[in-house]
C-alpha positions, 0 to 999 in steps of 0.5 A: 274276609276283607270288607269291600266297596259294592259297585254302584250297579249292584247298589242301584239294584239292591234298592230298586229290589225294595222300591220296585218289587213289582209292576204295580210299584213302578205304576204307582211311583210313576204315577205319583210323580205325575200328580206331583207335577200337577197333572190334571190327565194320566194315561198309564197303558201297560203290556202283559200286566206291566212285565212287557211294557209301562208308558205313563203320560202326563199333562203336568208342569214337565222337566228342564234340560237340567232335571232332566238330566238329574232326574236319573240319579239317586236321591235327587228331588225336587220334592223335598224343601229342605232336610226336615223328613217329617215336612214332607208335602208330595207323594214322592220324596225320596229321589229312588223312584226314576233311578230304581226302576232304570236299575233294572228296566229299559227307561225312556223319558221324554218331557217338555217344560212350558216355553221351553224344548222339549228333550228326551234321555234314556237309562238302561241296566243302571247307565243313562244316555245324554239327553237329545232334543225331542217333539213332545208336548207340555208334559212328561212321558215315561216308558219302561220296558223288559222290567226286571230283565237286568235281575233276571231272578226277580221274574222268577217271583213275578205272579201271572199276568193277570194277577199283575194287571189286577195289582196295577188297577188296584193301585190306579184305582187308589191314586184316583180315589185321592185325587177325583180331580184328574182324569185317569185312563189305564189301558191293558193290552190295547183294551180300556180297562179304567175311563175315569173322567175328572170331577169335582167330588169324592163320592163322584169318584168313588161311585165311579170305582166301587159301583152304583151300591156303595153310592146308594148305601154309604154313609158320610164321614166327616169329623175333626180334633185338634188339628187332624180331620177324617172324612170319606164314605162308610158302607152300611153295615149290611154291605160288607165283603168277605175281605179288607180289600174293599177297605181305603184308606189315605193320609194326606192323599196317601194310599196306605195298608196300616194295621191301625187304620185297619184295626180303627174299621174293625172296631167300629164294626165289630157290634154290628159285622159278623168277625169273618165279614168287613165293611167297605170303607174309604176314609181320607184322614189329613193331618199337619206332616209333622204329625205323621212319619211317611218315611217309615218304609220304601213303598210308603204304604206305611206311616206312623202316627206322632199320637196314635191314641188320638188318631184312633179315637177320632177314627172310631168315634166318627165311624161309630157316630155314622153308624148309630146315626144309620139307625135302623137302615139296611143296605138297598143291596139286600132288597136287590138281592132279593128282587134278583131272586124273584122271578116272574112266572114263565107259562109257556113250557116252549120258552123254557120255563114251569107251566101253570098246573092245569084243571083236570080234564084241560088240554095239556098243550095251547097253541104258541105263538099267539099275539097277547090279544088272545092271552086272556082267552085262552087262558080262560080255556085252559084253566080254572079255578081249583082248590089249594091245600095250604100247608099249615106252616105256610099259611099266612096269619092276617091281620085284622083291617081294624088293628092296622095303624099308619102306614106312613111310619118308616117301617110301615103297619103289620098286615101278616105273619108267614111261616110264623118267622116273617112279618109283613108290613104294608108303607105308603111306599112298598112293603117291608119283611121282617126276620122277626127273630133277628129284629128282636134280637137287636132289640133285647141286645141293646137294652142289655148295653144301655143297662150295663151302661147305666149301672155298670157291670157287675164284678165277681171276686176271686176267692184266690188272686190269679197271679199272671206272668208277662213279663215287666214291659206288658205287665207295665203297659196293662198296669197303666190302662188299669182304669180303663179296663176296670170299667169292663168288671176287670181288677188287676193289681201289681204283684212284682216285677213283670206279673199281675194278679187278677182280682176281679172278674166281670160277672158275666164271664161265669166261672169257666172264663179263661182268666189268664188268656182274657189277660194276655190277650188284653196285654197283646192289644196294648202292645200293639195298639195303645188300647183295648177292645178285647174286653169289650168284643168279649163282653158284647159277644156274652150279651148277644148270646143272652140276646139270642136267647131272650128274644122272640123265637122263630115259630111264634105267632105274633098278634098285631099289637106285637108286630107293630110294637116290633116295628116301632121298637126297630124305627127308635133303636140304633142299629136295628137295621142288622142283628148281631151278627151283621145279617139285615133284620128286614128287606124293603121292596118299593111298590115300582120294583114289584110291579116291575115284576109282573110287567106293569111298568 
């Protein structure tokens, strides 16, 4: 078969499939085109989640006569300052945007530049009309309609339409977060569907997407070497997710979905959040654009990184500095939690809710209806007192007044034991209940690092090397962290071409560890990140087993002195705010919140 030339419209067809894969793509590349123009307002409105109908307007700098015209064509940009890609300082570049989303969609753009006409051009199936004088104010309009219509096998992939609508607000939502000033407004179907109004912060703006929670309960990030900073907002452990949806990350202003930002959250988080949970996290990282490649995929959602070692040590360090500097807090969306499961008592059997038990011998009805003048009569004729028989294991154990000490400490003085696992303790402010079997756990957990971490930890020889092949570019990759792992009680040593031999084992691990799966899995991590936390994650999962173990056990009665000496222990220990597994370790209620409940306020 002879080789033969494709024709320009199947060509402009095979790159919008790699741009454009779906309505949120010809969003976001429209969009960004807007926020390379200088807009300060972007009105995108879409139809059927985007498969009927995209308009996005702006109010940026607009387009030329002549831009206009080349605007259309293939790799054609104004974004790009001369042929360096690594100097790239826009979020388009490329030129593929306009001339993809016209390969296969109905474009129609209208533009006006400021002191000039304003003109409009349209493009249908890959072939573009002549531009034509147009009423338009400063700015650009871009409508795309029957996206995909010119391949019609690309709407068999499409998804429903709310699931469409679901990725275009998830991509506008993005862009917003980067840019908090410029006002956005995505419409669906005629109905508002994001009203984000221009302001002058970042947490202004994610408080405004990600919810009240987030605002209350994230931690400032703020960190810089050499010549890359990161910034943003971390959720407390405590307020995580069931998946890295929640999870934003930006390089100089970019939304992107990399592995090793990914992997950087979850190494932050991995003392402190249960594997099966995340945190939510948006974090901005700014760097010179030598030092990262945005050109690495059509979508550029990818990047990668000049020294990724560095970029992941800043990440982690500054995400692990937040979090120990949260110390002992815990999400106020647990005290909300359990204020929303609180109820207050209901009556009156006629609204719906449990009666009171009456006395014997009471009337089993009272009249309804009744003004709550009347309320503490009749209550005094319906009901009086009785006694109560208190299951033991429900009985609380109090606290002597005498034993008390100040309840101006963050976590307040203890004042009873229930159900020989919760303790109570009365601040100046509220009260606090302790899981005290989870508190305690945190404890002991961290006494077990700072032990390891001040002696180090301890190695057990192997009787007989363990001999691991991996093949010559892993064995030489984990031979040159060495060093580093060695610090976790793991010798290796080169034992010919492509293999180890394992000398060492961390104590801790015991005699039934899995020795050449520790190993190539260590090897994997080195591939793909250039470093190593399985050691770690390994270790740390030993010690808050042991911690498990040694704490204080649910059941135990404590006396004052005991519960005290927890709480003081929780207020000077980092990270106490959740045991190991990410679950809080106390629950704070204000003393407005509870009376709220019995309607004093």
């Amino acid at each position: 078969m002879r080789i033969r030339y494709l024709p320009e419209t199947l060509i402009n067809q095979i790159a919008a499939g790699e741009v454009v894969e779906r309505p949120a793509a010809a969003v976001k590349e429209l969009v960004e085109n807007s926020i390379d123009a200088g807009a300060t307002k972007i009105d995108i409105d879409i139809r059927e989640g985007g498969k009927a109908s995209i308009i996005v307007s702006d109010n940026g700098f607009g387009m030329s006569h002549e831009d206009l015209i080349a605007a259309l064509d293939r790799h054609a940009t104004s974004k790009l300052r001369g042929e360096d890609l690594l100097d790239i300082r826009h979020l388009g570049f490329r030129g593929e945007a306009l001339a993809s989303i016209a390969a296969v969609a109905r474009v129609k753009i209208m533009t006006r530049e400021k002191g000039k006409d304003a003109w409009e051009i349209s493009a249908a199936g890959g072939k573009k009309g002549e531009p034509v004088p147009s009423s338009h104010p400063i700015g650009t309009r871009i409508e795309v309609s029957d996206l995909f219509y010119a391949t019609p096998a690309r709407l068999k992939f499409m998804k429903t339409e709310r699931a469409e609508f679901m990725a275009v607000k998830d991509t506008v939502s993005r862009l917003a977060m980067a840019f908090p000033h410029i006002a956005f407004r995505l419409t669906q179907d005629g109905k508002t569907a994001l009203n984000l109004p221009a302001v002058t912060g970042k947490k202004d703006r994610l408080v405004a997407i990600l919810g009240r929670d987030f605002g209350g309960n994230a931690m400032e990030i703020d960190a810089a070497r050499e010549d890359i900073k990161v910034s943003g907002y971390a959720g407390l452990p405590t307020l995580h997710r069931g998946s890295m949806q929640y999870q934003y990350l930006f390089v100089n202003g970019r939304p992107v979905r990399d592995k090793l930002l990914n992997g950087c959250v979850r190494a932050s988080y991995a003392d402190v959040l249960h594997r099966d949970r995340h945190p939510v996290v948006a974090l901005f990282l700014e760097l010179p654009s030598s030092e990262v490649d945005v050109n690495v995929h059509p979508a550029k959602t990818e990047v990668r990184f000049r020294d990724a070692a560095l970029v992941r040590s800043l990440i982690i360090s500054a995400l692990k500095h937040a979090i120990h500097e949260g110390g002992y807090r815990t999400s106020s969306t647990v005290s909300t939690h359990a204020l929303s499961s609180l109820r207050p008592a209901n009556n009156f059997g006629s609204r719906g809710g449990p009666a009171l038990p009456l006395h014997r011998g009471a009337s089993p009805a009272v009249p309804g209806n009744y003004a709550y003048g009347n309320l503490a009569e009749s209550v005094f004729q319906a009901y009086t007192p009785q006694q109560m028989d208190i299951a033991p294991s429900a009985r609380a154990e109090a606290v002597p007044q005498a034993q008390t000490i100040d309840e101006s400490y963050p976590l307040g003085s203890a004042r009873a034991q229930i159900h020989e696992n919760y303790i109570i303790a009365q601040t100046t402010e509220g009260l606090v209940i302790v899981d005290q079997h989870a508190a305690h756990e945190r404890l002991v957990y961290e006494r077990f690092k700072a032990q390891i971490a001040e002696s180090g930890i301890e190695r057990q020889g192997l009787l007989t090397p363990e001999i691991i092949d991996l093949g010559e570019a892993q064995a030489e990759n984990l031979l040159e962290h060495r060093e580093e792992i060695s610090k976790f009680g793991l010798e290796i040593e080169p034992f010919g071409p492509g293999a180890v031999a394992v000398q060492a084992v961390p104590a801790l691990l015991g005699g039934k560890a899995d020795i050449q799966g520790l190993v190539r899995d260590l090897a994997d991590e080195i591939s793909d990140h250039g470093q190593t936390q399985k050691m770690e994650e390994r270790l740390n999962a030993i010690l808050s087993t042991m911690a498990c173990h040694g704490s204080v056990r649910s059941g135990r009665r404590m006396n004052a002195e005991e519960m005290n000496a927890l709480l003081r222990r929780m207020e000077e220990t980092p990270l106490s705010g959740q045991c190991n597994h990410g679950r809080p370790t106390y629950i704070q209620l204000s003393l407005s919140d509870i009376e709220k409940l019995f309607g004093r306020r």
